[in-house]
N, CA, C and O atoms as a Tripos MOL2 file, in Angstrom:
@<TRIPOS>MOLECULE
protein
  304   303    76     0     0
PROTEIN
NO_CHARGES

@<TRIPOS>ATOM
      1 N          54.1710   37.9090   19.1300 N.3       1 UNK1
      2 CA         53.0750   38.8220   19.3960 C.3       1 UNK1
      3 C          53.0110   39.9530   18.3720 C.2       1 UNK1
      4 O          51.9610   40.4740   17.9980 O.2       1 UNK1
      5 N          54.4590   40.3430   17.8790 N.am      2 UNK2
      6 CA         54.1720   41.3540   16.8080 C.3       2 UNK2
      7 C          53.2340   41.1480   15.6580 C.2       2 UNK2
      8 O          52.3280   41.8410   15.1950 O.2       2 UNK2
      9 N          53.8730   39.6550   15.2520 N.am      3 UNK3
     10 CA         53.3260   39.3360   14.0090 C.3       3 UNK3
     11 C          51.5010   39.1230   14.0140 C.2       3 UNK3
     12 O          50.8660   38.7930   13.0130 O.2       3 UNK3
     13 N          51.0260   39.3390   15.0810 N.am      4 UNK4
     14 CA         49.4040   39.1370   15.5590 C.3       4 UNK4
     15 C          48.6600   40.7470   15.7760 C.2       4 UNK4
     16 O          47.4780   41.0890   15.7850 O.2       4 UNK4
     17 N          49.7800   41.4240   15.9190 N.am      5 UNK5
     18 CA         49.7670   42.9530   16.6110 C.3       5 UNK5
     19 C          49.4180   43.6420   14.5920 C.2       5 UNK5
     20 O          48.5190   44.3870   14.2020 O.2       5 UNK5
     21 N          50.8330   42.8160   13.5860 N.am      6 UNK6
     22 CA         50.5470   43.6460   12.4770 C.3       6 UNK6
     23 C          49.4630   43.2950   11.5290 C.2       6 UNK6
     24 O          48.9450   43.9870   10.6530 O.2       6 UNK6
     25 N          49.2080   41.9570   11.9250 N.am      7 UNK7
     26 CA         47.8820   41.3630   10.9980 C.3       7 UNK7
     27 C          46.6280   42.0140   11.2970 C.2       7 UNK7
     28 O          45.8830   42.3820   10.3890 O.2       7 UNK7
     29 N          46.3050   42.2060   12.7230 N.am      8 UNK8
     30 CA         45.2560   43.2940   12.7990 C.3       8 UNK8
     31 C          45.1670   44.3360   12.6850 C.2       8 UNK8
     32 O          43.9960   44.7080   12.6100 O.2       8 UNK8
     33 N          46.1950   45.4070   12.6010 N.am      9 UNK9
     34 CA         46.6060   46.4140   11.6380 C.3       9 UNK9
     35 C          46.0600   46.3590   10.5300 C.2       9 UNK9
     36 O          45.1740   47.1540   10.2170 O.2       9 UNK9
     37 N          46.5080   45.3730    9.7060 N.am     10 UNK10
     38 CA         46.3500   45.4830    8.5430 C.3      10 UNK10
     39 C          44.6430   45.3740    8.2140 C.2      10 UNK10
     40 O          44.0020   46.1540    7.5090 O.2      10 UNK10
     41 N          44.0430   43.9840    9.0540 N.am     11 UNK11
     42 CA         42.5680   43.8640    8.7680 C.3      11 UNK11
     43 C          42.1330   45.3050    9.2210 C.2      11 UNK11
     44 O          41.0580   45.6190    8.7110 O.2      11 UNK11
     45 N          42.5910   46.1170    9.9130 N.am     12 UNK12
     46 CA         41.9510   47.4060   10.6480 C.3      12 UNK12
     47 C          41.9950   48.3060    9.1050 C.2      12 UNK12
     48 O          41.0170   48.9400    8.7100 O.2      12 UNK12
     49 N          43.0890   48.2400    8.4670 N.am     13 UNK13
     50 CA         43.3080   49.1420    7.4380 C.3      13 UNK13
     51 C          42.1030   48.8910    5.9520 C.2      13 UNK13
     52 O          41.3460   49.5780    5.2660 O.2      13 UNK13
     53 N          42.5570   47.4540    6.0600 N.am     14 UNK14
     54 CA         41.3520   46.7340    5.0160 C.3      14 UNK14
     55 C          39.9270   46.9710    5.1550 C.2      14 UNK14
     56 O          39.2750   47.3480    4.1810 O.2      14 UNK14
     57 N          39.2880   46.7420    6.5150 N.am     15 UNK15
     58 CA         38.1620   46.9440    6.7980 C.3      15 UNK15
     59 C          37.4670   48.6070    6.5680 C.2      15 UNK15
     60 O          36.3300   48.9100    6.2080 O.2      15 UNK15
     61 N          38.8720   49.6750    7.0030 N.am     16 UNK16
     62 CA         38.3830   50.9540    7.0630 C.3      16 UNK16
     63 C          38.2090   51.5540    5.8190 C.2      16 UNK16
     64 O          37.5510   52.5920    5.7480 O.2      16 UNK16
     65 N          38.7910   50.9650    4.6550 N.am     17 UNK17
     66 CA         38.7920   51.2250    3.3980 C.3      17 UNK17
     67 C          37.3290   50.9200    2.8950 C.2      17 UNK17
     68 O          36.5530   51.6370    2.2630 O.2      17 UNK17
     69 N          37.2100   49.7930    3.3140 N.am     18 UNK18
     70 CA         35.7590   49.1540    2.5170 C.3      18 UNK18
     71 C          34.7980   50.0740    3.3110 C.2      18 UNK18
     72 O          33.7920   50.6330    2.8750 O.2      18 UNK18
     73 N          35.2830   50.1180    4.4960 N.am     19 UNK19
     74 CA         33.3820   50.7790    5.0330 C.3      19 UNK19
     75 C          33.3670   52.1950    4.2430 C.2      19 UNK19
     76 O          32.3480   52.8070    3.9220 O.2      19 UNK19
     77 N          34.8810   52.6430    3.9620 N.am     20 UNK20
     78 CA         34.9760   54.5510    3.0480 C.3      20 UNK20
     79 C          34.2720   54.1940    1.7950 C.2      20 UNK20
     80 O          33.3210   54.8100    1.3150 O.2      20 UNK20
     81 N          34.8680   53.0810    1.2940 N.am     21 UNK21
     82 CA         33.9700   52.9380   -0.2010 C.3      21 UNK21
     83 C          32.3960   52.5580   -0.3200 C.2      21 UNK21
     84 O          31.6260   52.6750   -1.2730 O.2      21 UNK21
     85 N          32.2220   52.1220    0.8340 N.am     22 UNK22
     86 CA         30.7130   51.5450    1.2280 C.3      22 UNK22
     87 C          29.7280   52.8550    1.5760 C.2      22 UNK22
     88 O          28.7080   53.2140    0.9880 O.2      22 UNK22
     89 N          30.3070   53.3660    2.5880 N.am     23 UNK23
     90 CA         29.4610   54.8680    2.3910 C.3      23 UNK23
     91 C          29.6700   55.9510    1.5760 C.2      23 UNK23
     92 O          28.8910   56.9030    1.5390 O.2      23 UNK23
     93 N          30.7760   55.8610    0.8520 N.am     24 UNK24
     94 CA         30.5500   56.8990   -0.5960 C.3      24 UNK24
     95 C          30.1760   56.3540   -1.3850 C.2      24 UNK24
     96 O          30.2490   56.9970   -2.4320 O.2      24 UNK24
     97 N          29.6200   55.0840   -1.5310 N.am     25 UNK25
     98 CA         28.9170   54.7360   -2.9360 C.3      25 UNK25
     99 C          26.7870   54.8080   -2.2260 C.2      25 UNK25
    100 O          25.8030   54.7640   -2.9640 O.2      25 UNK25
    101 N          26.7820   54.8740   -1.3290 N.am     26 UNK26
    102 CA         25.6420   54.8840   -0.5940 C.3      26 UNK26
    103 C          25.0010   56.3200   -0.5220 C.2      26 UNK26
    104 O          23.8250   56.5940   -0.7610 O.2      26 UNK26
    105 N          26.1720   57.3240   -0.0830 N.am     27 UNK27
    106 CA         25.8680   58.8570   -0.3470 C.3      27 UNK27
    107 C          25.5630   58.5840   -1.6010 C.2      27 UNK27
    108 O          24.3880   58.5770   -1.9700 O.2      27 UNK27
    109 N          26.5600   58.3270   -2.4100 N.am     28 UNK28
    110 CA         26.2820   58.9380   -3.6480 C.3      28 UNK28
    111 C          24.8480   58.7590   -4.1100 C.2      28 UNK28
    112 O          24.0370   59.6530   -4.3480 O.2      28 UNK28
    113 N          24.6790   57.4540   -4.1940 N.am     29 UNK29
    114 CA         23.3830   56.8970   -4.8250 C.3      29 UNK29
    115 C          22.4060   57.5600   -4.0380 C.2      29 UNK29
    116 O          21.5540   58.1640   -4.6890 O.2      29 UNK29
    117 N          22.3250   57.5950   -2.9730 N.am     30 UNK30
    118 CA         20.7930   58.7380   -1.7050 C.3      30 UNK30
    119 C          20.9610   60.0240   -2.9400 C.2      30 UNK30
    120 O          19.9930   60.2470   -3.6670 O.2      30 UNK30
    121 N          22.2380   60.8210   -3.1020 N.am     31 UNK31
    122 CA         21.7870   62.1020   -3.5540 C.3      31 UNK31
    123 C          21.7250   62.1270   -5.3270 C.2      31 UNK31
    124 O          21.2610   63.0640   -5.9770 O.2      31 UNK31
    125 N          22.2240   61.0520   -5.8190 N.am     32 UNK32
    126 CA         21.9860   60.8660   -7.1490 C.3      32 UNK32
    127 C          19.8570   60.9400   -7.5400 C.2      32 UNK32
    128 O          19.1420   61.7000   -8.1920 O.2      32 UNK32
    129 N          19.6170   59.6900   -6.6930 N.am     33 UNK33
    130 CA         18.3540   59.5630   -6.3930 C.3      33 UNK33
    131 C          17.2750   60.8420   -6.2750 C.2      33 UNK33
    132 O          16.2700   61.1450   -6.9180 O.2      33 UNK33
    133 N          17.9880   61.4540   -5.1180 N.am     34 UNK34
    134 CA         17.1880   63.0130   -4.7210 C.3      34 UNK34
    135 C          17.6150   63.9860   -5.6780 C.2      34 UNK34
    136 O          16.6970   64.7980   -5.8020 O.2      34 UNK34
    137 N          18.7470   64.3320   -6.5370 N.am     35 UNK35
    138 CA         18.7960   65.0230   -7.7170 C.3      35 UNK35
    139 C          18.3090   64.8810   -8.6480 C.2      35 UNK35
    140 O          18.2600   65.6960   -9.5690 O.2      35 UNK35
    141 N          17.5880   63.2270   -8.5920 N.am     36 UNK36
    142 CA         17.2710   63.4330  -10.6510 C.3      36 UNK36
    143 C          16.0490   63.4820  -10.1350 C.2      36 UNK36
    144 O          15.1960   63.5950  -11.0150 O.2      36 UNK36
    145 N          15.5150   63.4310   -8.7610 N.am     37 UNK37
    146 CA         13.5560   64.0190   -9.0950 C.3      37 UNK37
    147 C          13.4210   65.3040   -8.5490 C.2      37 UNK37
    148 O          12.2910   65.7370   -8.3260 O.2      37 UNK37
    149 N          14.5740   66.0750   -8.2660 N.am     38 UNK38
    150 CA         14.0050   67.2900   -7.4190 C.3      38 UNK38
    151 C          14.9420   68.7620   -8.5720 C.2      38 UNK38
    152 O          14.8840   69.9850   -8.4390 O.2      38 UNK38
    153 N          15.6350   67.9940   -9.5100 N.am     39 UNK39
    154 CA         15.9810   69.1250  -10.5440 C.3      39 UNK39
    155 C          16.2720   68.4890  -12.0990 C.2      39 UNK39
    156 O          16.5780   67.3140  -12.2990 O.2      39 UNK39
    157 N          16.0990   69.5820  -13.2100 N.am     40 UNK40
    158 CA         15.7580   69.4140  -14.4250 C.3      40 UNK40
    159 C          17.2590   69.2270  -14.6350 C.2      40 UNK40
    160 O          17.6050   70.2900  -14.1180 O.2      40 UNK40
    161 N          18.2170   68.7490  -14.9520 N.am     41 UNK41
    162 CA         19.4770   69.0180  -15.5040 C.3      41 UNK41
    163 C          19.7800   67.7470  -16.1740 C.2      41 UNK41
    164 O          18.9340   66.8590  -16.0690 O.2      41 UNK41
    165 N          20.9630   67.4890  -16.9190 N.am     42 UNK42
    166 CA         21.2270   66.9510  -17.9230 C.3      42 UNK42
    167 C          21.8570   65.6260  -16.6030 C.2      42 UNK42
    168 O          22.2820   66.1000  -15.5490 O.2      42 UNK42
    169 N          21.8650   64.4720  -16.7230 N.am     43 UNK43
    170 CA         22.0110   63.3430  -16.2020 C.3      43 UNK43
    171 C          23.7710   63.4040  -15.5650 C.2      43 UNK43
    172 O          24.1680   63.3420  -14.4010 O.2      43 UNK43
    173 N          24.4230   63.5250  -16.6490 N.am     44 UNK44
    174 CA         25.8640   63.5170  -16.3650 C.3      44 UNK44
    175 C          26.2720   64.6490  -15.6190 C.2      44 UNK44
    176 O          27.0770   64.5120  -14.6970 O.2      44 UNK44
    177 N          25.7460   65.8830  -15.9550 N.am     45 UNK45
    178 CA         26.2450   66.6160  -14.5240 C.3      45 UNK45
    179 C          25.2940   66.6780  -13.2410 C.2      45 UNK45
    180 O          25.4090   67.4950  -12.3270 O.2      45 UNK45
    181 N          24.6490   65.9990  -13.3050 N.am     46 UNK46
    182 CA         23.6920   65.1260  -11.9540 C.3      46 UNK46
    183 C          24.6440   64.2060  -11.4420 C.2      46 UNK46
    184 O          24.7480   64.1070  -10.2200 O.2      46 UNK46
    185 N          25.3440   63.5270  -12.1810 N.am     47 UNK47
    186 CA         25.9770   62.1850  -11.9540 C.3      47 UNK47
    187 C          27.4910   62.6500  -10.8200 C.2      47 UNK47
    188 O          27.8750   62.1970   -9.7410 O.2      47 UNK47
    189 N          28.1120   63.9640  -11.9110 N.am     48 UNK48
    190 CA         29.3750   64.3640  -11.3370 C.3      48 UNK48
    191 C          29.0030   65.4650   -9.6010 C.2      48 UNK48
    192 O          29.5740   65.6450   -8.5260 O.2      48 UNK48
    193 N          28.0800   65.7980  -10.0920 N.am     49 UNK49
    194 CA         27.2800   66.1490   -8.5290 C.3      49 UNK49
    195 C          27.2460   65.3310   -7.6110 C.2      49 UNK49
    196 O          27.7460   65.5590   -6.5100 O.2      49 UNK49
    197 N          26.6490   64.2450   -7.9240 N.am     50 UNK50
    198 CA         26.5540   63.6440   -6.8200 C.3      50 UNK50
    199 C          27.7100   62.5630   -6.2000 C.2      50 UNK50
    200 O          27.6420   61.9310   -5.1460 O.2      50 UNK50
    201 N          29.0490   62.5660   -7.4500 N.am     51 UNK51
    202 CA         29.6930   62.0100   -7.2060 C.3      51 UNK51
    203 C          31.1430   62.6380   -5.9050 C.2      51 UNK51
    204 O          31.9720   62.0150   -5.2410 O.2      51 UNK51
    205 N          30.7510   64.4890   -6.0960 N.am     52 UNK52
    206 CA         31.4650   65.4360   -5.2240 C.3      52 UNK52
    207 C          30.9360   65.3220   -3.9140 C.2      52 UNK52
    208 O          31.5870   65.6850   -2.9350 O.2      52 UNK52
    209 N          29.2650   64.6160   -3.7920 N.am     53 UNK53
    210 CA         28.8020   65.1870   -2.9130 C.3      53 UNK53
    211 C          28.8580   63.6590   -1.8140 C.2      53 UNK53
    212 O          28.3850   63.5360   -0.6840 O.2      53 UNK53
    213 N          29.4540   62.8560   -2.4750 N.am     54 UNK54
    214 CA         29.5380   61.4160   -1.7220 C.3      54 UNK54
    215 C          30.9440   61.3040   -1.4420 C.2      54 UNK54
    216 O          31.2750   60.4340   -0.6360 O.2      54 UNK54
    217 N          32.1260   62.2660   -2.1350 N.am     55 UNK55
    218 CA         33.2150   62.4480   -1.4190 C.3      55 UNK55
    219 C          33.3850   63.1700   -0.3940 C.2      55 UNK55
    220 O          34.4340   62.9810    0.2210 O.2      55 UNK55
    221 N          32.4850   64.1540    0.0920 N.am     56 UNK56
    222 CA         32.4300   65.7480    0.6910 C.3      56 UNK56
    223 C          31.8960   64.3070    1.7140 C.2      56 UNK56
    224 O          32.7400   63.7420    2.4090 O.2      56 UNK56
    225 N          30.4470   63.8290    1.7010 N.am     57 UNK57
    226 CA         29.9020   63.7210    2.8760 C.3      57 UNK57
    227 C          30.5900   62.0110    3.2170 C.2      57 UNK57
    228 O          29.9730   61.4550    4.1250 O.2      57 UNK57
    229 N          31.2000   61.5680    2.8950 N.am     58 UNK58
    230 CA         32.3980   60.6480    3.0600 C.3      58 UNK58
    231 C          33.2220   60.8250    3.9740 C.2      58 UNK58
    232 O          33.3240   60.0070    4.8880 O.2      58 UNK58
    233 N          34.0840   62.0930    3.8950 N.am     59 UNK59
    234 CA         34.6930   62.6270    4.6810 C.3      59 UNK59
    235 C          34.6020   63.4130    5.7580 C.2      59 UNK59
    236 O          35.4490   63.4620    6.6500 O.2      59 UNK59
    237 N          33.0430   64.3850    5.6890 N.am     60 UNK60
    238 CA         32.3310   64.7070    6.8140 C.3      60 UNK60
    239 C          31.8240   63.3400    7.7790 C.2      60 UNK60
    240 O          31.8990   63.2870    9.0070 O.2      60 UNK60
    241 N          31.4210   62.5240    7.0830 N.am     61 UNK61
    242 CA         31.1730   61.2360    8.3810 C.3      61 UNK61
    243 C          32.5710   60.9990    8.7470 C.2      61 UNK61
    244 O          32.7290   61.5230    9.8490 O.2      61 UNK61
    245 N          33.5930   60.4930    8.3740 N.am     62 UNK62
    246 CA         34.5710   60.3830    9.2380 C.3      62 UNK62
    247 C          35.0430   60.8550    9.9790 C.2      62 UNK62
    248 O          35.5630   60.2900   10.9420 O.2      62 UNK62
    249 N          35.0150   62.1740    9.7530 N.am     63 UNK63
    250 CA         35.3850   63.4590   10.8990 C.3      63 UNK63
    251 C          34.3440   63.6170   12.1590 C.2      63 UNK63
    252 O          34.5300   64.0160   13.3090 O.2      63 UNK63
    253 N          32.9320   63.0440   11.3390 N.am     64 UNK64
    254 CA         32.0760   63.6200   12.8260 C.3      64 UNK64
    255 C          32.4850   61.9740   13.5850 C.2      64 UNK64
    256 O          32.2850   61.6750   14.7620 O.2      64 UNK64
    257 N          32.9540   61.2950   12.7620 N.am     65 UNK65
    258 CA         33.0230   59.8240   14.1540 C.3      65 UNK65
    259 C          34.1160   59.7120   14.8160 C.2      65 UNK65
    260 O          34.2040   59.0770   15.8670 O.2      65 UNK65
    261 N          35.2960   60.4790   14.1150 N.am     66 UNK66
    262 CA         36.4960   60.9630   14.7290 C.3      66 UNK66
    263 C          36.1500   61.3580   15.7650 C.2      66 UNK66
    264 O          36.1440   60.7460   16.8330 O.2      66 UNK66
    265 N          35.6840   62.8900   15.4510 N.am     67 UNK67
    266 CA         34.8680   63.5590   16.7510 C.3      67 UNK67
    267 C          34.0680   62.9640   17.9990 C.2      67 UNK67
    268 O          34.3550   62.9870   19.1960 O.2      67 UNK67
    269 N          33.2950   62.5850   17.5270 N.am     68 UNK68
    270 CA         32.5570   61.7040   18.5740 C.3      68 UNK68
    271 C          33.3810   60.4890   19.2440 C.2      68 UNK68
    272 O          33.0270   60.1270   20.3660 O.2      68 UNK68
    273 N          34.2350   59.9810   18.7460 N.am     69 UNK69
    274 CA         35.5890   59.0680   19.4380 C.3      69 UNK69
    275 C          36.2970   59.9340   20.4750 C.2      69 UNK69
    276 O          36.3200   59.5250   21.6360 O.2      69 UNK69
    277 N          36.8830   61.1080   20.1590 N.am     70 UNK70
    278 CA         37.4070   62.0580   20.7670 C.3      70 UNK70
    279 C          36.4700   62.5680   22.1000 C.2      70 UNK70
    280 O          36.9970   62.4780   23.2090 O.2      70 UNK70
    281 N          35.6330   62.8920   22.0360 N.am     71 UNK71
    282 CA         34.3230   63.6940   22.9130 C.3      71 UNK71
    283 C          33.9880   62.4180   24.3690 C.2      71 UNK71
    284 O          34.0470   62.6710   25.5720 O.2      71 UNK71
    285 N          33.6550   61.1090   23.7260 N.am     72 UNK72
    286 CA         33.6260   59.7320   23.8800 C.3      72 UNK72
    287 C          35.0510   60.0190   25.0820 C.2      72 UNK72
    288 O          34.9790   60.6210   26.1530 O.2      72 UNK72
    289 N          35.7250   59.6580   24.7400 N.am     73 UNK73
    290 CA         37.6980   59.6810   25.6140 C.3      73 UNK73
    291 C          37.0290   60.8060   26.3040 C.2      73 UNK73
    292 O          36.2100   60.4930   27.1680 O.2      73 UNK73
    293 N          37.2070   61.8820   26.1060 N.am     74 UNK74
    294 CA         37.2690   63.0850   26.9690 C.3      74 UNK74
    295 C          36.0730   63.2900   28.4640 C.2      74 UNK74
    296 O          36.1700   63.9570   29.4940 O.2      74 UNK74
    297 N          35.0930   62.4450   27.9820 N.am     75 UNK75
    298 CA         33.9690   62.4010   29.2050 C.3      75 UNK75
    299 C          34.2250   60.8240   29.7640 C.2      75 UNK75
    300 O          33.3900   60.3140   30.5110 O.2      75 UNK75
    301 N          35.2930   60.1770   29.3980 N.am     76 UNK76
    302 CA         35.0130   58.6970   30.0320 C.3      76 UNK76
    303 C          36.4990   58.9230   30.9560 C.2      76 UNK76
    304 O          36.8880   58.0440   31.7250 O.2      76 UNK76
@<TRIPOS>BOND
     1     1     2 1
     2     2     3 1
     3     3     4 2
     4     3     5 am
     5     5     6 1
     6     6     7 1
     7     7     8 2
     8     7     9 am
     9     9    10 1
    10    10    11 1
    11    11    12 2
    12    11    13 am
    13    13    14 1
    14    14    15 1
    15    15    16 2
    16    15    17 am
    17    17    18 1
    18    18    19 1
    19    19    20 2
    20    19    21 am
    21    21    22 1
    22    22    23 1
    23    23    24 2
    24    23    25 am
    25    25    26 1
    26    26    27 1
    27    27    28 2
    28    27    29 am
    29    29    30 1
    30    30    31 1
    31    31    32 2
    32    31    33 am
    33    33    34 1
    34    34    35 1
    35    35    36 2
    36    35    37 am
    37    37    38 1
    38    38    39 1
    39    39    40 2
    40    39    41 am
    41    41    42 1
    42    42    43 1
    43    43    44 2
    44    43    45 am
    45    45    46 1
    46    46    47 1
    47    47    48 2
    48    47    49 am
    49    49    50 1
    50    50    51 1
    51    51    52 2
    52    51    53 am
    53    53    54 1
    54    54    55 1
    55    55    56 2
    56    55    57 am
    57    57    58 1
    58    58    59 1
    59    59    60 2
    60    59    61 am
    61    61    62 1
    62    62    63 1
    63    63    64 2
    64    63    65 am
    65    65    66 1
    66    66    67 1
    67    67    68 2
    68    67    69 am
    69    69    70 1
    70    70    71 1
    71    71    72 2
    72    71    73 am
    73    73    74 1
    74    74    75 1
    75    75    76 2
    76    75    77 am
    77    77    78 1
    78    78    79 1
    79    79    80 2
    80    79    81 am
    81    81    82 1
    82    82    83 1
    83    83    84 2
    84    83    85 am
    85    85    86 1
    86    86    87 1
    87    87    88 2
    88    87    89 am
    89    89    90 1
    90    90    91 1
    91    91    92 2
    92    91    93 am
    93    93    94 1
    94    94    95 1
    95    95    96 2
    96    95    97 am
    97    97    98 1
    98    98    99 1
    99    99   100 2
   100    99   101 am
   101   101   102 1
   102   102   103 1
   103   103   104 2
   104   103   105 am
   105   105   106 1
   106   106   107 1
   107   107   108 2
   108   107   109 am
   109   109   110 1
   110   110   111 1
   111   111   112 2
   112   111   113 am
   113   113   114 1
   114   114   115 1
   115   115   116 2
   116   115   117 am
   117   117   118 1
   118   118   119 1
   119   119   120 2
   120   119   121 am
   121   121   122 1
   122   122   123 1
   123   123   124 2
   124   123   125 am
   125   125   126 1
   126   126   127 1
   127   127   128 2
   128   127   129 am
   129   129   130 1
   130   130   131 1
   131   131   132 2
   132   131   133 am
   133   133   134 1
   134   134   135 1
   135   135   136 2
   136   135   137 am
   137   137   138 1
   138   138   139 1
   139   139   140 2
   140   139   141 am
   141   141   142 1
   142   142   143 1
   143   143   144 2
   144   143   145 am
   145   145   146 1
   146   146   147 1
   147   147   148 2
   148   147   149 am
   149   149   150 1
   150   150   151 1
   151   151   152 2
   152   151   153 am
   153   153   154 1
   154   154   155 1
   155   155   156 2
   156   155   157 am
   157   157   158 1
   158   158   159 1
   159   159   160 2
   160   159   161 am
   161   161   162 1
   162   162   163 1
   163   163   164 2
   164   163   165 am
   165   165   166 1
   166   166   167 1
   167   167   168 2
   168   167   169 am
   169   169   170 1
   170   170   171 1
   171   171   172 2
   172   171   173 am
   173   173   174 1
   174   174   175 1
   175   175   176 2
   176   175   177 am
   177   177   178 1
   178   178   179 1
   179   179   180 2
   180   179   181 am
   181   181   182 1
   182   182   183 1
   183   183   184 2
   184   183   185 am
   185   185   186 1
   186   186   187 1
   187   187   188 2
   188   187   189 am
   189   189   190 1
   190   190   191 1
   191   191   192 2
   192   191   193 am
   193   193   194 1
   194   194   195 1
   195   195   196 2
   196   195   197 am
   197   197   198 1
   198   198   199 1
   199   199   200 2
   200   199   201 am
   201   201   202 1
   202   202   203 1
   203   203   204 2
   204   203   205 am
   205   205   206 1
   206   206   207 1
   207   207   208 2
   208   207   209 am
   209   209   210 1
   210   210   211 1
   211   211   212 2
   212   211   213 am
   213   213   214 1
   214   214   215 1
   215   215   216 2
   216   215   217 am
   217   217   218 1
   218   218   219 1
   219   219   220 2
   220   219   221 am
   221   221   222 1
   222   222   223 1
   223   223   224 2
   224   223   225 am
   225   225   226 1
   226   226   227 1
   227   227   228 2
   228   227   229 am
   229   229   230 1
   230   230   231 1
   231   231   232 2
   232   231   233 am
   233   233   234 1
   234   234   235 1
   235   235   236 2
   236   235   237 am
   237   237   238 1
   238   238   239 1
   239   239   240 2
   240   239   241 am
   241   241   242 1
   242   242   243 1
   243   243   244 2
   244   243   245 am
   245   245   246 1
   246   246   247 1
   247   247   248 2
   248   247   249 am
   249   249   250 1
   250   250   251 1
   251   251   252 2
   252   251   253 am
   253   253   254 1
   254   254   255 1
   255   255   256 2
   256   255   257 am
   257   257   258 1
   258   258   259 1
   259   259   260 2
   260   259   261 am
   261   261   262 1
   262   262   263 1
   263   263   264 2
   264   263   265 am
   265   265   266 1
   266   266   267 1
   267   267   268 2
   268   267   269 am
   269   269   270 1
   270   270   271 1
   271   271   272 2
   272   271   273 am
   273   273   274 1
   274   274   275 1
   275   275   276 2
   276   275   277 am
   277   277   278 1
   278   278   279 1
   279   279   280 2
   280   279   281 am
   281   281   282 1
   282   282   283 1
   283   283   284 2
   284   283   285 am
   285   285   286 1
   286   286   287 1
   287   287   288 2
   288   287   289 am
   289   289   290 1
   290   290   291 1
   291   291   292 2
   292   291   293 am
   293   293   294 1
   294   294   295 1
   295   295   296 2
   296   295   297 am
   297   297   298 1
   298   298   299 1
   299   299   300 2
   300   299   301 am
   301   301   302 1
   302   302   303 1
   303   303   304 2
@<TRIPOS>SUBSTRUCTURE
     1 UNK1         2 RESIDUE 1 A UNK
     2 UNK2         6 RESIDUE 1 A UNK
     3 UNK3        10 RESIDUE 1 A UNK
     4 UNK4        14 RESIDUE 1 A UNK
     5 UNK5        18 RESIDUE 1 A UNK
     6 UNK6        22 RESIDUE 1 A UNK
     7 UNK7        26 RESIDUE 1 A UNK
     8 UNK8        30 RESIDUE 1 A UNK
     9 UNK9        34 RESIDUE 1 A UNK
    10 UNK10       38 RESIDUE 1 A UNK
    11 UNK11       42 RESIDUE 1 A UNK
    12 UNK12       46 RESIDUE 1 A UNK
    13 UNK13       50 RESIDUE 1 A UNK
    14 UNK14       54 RESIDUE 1 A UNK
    15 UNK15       58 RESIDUE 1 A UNK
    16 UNK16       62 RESIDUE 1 A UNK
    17 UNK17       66 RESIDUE 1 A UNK
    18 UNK18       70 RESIDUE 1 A UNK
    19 UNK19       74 RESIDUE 1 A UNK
    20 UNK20       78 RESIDUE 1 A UNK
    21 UNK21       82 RESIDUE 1 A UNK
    22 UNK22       86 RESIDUE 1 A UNK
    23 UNK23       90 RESIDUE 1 A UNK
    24 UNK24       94 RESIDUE 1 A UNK
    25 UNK25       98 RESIDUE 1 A UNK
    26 UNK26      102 RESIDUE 1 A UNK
    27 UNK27      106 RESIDUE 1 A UNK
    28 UNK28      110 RESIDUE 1 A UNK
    29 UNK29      114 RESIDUE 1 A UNK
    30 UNK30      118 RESIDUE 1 A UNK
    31 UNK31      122 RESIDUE 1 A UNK
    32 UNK32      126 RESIDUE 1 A UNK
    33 UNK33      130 RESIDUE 1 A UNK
    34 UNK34      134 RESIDUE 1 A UNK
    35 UNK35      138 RESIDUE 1 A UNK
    36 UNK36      142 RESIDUE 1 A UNK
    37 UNK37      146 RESIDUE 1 A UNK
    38 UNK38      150 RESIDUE 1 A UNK
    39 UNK39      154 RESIDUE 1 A UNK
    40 UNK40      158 RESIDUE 1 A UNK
    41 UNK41      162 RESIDUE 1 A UNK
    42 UNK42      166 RESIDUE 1 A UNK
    43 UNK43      170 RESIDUE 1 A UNK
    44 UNK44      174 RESIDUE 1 A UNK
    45 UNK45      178 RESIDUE 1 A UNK
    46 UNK46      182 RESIDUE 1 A UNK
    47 UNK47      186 RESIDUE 1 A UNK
    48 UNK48      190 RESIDUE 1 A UNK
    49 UNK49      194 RESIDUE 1 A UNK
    50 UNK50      198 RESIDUE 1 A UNK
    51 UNK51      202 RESIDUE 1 A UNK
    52 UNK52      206 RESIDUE 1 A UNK
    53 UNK53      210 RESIDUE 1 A UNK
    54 UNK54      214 RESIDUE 1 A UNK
    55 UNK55      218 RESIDUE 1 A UNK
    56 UNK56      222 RESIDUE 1 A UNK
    57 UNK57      226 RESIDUE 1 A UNK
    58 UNK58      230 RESIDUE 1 A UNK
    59 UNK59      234 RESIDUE 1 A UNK
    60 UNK60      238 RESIDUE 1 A UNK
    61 UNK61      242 RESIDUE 1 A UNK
    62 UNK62      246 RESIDUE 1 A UNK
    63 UNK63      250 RESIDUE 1 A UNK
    64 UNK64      254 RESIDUE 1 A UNK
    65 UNK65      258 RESIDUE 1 A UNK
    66 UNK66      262 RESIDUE 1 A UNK
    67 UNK67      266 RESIDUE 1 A UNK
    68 UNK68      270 RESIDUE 1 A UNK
    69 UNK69      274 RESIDUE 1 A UNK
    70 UNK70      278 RESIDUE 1 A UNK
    71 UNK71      282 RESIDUE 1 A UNK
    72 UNK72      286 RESIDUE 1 A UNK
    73 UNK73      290 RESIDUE 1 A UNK
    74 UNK74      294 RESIDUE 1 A UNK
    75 UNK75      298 RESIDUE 1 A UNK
    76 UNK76      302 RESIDUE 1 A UNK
């Protein structure tokens, strides 16, 4: 039973990685998109912008689904 207990572990670990890289490459590109038509600036620091701003809101979604997991337990 362990050995069934650590394999889904692991797919749990695998899977949570891809969905982190899946929505920071998704932020990124939404605010890459909305930066190069809504300001004049040079492309590459558009680029490194939006590349802070898909780590920032990367990690704000995980926290608010944390949260909402937590909130979720606490009223059930």
């Amino acid at each position: 039973m362990s050995k069934d207990t650590a394999m889904i572990e692991t797919l749990r670990t695998i899977l949570s990685r891809l969905v982190n890289v899946a929505l920071f490459i998704i932020i990124t590109i939404l605010v890459l998109v909305f930066l190069r038509e809504a300001v004049d600036m040079n492309l590459a620091l558009i680029a490194l912008i939006s590349i802070v701003f898909g780590i920032v809101g990367t990690i704000a979604v995980r926290y608010l689904f944390k949260l909402l997991l937590l909130v979720g337990d606490l009223f059930s």
